[in-house]
Backbone as CSV, one residue per row, in Angstrom:
resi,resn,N_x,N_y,N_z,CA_x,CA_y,CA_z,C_x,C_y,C_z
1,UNK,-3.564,-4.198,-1.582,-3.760,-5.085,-0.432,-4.155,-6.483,-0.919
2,UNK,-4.980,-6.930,-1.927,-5.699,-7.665,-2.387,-4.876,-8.388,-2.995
3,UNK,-3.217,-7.885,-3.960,-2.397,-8.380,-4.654,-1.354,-8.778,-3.506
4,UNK,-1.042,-8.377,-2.190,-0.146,-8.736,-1.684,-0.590,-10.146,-0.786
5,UNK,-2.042,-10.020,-0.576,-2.373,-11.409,0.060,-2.238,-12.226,-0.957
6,UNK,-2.634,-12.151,-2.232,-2.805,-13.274,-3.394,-1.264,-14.042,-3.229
7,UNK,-0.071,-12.772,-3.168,1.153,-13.435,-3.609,1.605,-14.110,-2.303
8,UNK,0.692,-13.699,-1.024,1.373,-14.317,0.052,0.737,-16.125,-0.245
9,UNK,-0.238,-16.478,-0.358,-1.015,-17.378,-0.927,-0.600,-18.279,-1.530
10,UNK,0.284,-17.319,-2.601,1.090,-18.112,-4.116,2.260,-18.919,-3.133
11,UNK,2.711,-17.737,-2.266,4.352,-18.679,-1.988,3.669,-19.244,-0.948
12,UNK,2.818,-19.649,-0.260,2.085,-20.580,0.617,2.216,-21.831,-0.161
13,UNK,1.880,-22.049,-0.714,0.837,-22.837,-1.608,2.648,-23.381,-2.642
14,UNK,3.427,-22.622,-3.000,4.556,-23.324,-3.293,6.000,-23.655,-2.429
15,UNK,5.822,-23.270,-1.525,6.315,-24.016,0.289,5.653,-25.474,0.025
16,UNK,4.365,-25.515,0.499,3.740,-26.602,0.581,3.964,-27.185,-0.448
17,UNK,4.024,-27.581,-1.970,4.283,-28.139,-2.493,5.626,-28.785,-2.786
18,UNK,6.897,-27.596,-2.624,7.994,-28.069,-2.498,8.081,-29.434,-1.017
19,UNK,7.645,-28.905,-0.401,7.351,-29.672,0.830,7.218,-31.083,0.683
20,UNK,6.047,-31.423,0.028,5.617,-32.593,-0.181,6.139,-32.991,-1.630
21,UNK,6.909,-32.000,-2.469,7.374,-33.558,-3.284,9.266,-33.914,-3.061
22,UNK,9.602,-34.814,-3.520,10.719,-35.504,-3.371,11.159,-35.810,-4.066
23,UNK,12.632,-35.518,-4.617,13.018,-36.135,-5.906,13.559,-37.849,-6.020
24,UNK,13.534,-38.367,-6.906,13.647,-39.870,-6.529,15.345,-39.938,-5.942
């Protein structure tokens, strides 16, 4: 349970980053 929230977290967290960056 503990490993499936972590990885929900992980792809949270790299959504949001894809999100906010931009390639030039």
């Amino acid at each position: 349970m503990e490993q499936q929230q972590h990885a929900a977290f992980i792809q949270q967290t790299a959504a949001d980053t894809s999100q906010q960056w931009q390639p030039p």
